[in-house]
C-alpha positions as CSV (number, residue, x, y, z in Angstrom):
1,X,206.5,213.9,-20.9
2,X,210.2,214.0,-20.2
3,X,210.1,211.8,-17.4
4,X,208.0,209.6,-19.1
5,X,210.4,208.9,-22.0
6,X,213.1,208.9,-19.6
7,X,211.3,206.1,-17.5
8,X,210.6,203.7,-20.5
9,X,214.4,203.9,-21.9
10,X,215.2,203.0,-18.3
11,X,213.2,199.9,-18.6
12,X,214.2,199.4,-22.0
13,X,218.2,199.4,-21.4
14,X,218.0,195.6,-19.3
15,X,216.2,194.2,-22.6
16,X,219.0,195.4,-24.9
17,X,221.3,194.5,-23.0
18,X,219.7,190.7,-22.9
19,X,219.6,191.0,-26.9
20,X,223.0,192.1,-27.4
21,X,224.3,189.2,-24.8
22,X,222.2,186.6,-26.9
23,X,223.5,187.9,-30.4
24,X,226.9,187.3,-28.9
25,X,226.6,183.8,-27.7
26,X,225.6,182.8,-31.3
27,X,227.2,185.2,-33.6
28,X,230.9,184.7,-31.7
29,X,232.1,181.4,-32.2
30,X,233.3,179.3,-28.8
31,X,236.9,178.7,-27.6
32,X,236.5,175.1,-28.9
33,X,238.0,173.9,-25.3
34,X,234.7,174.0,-23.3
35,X,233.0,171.4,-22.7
36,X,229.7,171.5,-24.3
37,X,226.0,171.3,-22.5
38,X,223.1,169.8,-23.8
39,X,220.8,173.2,-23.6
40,X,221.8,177.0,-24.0
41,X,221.4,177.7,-20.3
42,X,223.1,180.9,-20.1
43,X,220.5,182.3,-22.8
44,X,217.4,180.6,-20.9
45,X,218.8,182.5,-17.9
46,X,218.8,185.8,-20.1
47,X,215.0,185.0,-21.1
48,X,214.0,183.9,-17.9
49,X,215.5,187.3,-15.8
50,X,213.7,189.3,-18.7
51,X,210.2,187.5,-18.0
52,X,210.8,188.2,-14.6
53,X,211.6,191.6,-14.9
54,X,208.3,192.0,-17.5
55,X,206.2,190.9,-15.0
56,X,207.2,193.5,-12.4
57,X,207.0,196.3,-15.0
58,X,203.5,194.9,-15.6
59,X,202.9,194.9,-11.2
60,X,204.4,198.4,-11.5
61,X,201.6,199.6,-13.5
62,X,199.3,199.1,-10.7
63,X,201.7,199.6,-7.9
64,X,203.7,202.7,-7.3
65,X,206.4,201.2,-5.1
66,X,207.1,198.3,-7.3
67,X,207.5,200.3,-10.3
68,X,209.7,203.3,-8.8
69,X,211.9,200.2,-7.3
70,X,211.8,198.6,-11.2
71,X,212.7,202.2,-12.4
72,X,215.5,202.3,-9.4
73,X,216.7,199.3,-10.4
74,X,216.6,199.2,-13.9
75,X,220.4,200.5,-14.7
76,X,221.6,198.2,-12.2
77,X,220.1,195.3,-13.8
78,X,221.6,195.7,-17.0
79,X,225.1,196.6,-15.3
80,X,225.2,192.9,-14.5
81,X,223.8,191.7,-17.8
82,X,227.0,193.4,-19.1
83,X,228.6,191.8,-17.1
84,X,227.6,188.3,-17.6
85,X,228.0,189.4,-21.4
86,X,231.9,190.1,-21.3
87,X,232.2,187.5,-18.6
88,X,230.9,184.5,-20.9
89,X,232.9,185.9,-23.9
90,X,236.1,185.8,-21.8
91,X,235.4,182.6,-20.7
92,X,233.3,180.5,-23.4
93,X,234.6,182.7,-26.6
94,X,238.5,183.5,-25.9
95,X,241.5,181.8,-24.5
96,X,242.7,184.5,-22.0
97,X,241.4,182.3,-19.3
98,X,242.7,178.8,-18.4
99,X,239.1,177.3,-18.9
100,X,239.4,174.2,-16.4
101,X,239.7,176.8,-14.0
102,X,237.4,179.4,-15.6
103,X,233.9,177.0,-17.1
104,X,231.9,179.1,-19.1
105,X,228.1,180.1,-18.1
106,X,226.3,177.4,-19.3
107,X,228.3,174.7,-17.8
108,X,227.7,176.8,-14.0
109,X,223.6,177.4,-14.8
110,X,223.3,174.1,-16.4
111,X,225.3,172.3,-13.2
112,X,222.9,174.2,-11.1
113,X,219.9,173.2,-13.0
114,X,220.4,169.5,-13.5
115,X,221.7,168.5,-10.2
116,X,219.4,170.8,-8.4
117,X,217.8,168.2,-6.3
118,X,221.0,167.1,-4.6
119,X,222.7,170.4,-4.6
120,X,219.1,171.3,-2.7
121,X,219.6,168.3,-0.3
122,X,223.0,169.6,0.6
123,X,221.8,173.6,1.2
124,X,219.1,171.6,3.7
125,X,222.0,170.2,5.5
126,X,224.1,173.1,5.8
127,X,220.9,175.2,6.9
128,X,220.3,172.8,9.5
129,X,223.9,173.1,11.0
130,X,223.9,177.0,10.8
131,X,220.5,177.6,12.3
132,X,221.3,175.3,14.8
133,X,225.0,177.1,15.8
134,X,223.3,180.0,15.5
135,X,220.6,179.5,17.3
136,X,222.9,179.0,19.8
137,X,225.5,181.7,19.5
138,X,222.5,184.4,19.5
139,X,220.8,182.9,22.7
140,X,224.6,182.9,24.8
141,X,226.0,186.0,23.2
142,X,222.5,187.8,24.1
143,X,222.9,186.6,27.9
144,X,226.4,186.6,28.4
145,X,226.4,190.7,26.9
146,X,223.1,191.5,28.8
147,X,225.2,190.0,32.2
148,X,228.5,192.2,31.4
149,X,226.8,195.4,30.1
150,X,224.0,195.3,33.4
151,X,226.1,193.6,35.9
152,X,229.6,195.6,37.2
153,X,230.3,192.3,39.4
154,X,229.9,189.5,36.5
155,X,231.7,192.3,34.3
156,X,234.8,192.2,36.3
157,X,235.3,188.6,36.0
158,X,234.0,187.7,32.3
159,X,235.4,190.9,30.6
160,X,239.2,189.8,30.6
161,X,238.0,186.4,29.7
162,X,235.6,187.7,26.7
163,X,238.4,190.2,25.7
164,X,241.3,186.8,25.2
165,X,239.2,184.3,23.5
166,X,236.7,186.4,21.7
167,X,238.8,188.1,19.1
168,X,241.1,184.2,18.8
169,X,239.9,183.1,14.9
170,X,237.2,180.5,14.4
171,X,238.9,178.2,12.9
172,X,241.7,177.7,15.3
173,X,239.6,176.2,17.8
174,X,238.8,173.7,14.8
175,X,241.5,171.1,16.2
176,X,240.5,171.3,20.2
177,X,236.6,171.3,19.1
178,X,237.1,168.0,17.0
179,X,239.0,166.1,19.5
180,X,236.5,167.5,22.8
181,X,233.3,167.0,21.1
182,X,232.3,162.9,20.5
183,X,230.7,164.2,17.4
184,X,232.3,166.5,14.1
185,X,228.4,167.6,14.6
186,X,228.4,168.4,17.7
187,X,231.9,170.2,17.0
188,X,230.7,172.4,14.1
189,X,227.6,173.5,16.1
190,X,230.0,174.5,19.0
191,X,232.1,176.2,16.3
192,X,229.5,178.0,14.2
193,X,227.9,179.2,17.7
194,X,231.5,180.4,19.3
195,X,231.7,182.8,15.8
196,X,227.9,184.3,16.6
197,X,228.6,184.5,20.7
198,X,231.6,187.3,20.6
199,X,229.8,190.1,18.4
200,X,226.8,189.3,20.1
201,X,227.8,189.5,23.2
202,X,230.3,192.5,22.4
203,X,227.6,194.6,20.7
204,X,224.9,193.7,23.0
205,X,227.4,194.4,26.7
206,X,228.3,198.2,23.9
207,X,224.4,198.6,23.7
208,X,223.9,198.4,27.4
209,X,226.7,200.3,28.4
210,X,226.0,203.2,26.5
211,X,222.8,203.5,27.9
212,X,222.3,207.0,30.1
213,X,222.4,206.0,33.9
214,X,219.5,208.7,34.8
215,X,216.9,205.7,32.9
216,X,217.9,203.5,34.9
217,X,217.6,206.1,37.9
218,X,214.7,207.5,36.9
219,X,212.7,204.2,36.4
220,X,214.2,203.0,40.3
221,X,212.7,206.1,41.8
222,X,209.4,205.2,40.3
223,X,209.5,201.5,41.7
224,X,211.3,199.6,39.3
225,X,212.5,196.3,40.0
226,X,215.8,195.1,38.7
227,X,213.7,192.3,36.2
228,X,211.7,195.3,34.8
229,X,214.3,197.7,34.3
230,X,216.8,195.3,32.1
231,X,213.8,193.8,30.0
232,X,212.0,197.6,29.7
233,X,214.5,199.9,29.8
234,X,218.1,197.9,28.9
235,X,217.0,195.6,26.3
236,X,214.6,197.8,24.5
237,X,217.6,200.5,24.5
238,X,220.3,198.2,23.5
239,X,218.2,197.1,20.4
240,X,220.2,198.4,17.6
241,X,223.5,197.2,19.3
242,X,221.9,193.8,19.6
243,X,221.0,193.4,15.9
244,X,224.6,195.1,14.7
245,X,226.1,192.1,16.6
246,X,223.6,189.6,15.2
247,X,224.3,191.1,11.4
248,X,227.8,190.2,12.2
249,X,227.7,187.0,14.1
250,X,225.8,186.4,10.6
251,X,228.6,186.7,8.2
252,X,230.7,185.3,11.0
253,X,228.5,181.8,10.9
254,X,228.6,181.4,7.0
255,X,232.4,181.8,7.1
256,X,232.8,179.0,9.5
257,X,229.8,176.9,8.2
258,X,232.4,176.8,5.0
259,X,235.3,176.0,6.9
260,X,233.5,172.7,9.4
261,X,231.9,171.8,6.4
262,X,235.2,170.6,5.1
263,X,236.4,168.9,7.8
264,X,234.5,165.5,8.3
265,X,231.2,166.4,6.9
266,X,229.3,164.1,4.5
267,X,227.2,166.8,3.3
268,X,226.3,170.1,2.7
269,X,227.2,173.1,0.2
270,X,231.0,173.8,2.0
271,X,231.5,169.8,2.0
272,X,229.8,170.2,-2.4
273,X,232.3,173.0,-2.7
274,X,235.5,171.1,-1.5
275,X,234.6,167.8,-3.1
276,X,234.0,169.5,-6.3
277,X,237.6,171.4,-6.2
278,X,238.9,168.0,-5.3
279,X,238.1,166.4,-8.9
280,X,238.6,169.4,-10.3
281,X,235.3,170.5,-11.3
282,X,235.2,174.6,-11.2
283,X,231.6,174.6,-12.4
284,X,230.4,172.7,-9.1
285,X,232.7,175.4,-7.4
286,X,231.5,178.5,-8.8
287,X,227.6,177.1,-8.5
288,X,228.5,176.2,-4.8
289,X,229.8,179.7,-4.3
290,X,226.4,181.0,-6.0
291,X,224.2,179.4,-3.5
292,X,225.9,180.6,-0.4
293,X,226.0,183.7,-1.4
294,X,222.2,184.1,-2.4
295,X,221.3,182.2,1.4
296,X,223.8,184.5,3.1
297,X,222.8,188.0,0.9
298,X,218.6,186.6,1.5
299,X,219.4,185.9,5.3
300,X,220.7,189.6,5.6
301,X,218.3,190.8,4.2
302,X,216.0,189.1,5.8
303,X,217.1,190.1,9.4
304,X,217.1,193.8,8.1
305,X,213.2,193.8,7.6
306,X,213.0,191.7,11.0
307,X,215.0,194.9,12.2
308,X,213.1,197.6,10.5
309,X,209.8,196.1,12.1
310,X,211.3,195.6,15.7
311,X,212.4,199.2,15.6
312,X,209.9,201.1,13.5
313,X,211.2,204.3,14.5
314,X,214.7,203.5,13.4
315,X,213.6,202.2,10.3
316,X,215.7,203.3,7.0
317,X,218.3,204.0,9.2
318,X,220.6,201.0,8.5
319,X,219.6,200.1,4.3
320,X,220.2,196.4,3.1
């Protein structure tokens, strides 16, 4: 019974948390220096997150794993209500923040909501760009580790070389990509790829190293060709390593994707974010800032189930 009561004022704190934060965007009067939107989006966002979170309670009530991650969740939920509560008085009910530089909830939600079509059309462009530099940072960094973690001969020469440029910053190879490549897309592919190649191949060469010699013996005394042995024994054992060095040639690619994007590019959330701080408008920033880090958080997360089904018997291991 205990547990019981315990469980529904779990559920219960997120809601008054959502009343309190609506009281106070109508009972505390504004700054008076905002500018004014045409809906109260910051209060749809309040109703819409407690919807949301109704209909999983209601899921939860037939399954056990979405209720005890509801329950789970539940204080954490209205930790960031608070949040958003003394956040929007600071900003939309008080001077202690500049507000050009600080825009108050509604104006970021209702900037997000009314140009979502084009702010979509520019997340399309920058996920093209990433997936494709990524694509190709994972498929080199994956060879070029396999060939120094395997091979002692291709180690000798490509280690010194990996060990220099590997560790130089991104962006400083922003100037020599621009004026090598005939295209700024061509350079921020080479770019976004060059940040996902050196974890990948570092973690993946790691993974291999590591790896006992005796499987590698053992599997050559019982007829194992050279083929076999790296994709059934090296690979398979270097897993873990591989996808640590994917997670972050990851956070590595959205880094740069910000940086190219501001550099000749039409397009794209990096190239919304800078044009946005160019005519100073700090809603289109923060609501920039928002997507990218929902793509980048969803793309972890993402590649952690990708991981936990890969290597089943590791799962739980590494948590996202």
């Amino acid at each position: 019974m205990k547990n019981k009561i315990l469980a529904v004022l779990k559920l219960l704190l997120p809601y008054l948390a959502i009343a309190i934060s609506i009281l106070a965007y109508y009972i505390i009067p504004g700054n008076g220096k905002q500018k004014m939107t045409d809906h109260p989006y910051y209060v749809y966002f309040l109703l819409a997150f407690g919807i949301c979170l109704l209909i999983a309670i209601i899921i939860g009530a037939f399954v056990s794993k979405v209720k005890n991650a509801v329950l789970e969740k539940a204080p954490f939920y209205t930790g960031v209500i608070v949040f958003l509560l003394f956040l929007n008085v600071i900003t939309s009910k008080t001077l202690l923040l500049p507000t050009l530089y600080f825009p108050s909830l509604d104006r970021i939600i209702g900037l997000i909501v009314e140009t979502k079509w084009f702010l979509l059309k520019n997340v399309f462009d920058s996920l093209k760009l990433l997936l494709t530099g990524f694509a190709w940072g994972v498929s080199v960094g994956f060879l070029t580790g396999l060939a120094l973690g395997y091979s002692k001969h291709v180690g000798y020469w490509l280690t010194p070389v990996t060990k220099v440029i590997g560790p130089i910053p991104t962006t400083a190879w922003i100037p020599l990509a621009l004026s090598t490549f005939p295209t700024t897309h061509g350079a921020n592919v080479f770019l976004i790829a060059f940040a996902v190649w050196f974890p990948v191949t570092l973690m993946t060469s790691s993974g291999i190293q590591s790896i006992a010699n005796v499987n590698f013996e053992v599997s050559k005394t019982l007829g194992a060709s050279t083929l076999y042995q790296i994709i059934h024994v090296a690979i398979p054992a270097a897993m873990p390593s591989i996808f640590l060095g994917i997670f972050y040639g990851t956070v590595s690619s959205f880094a740069t994707l910000m940086a190219v994007e501001m550099n000749g590019n039409s397009s794209g959330i990096g190239w919304y974010i800078n044009w946005q701080k160019s005519v100073m408008m700090y809603d289109g920033v923060y609501a920039g800032l928002i997507i990218i880090a929902a793509i980048c958080s969803l793309t972890l997360t993402i590649l952690f189930k990708v991981r936990d089904k890969v290597l089943i018997w590791q799962k739980g291991v590494i948590k996202w």
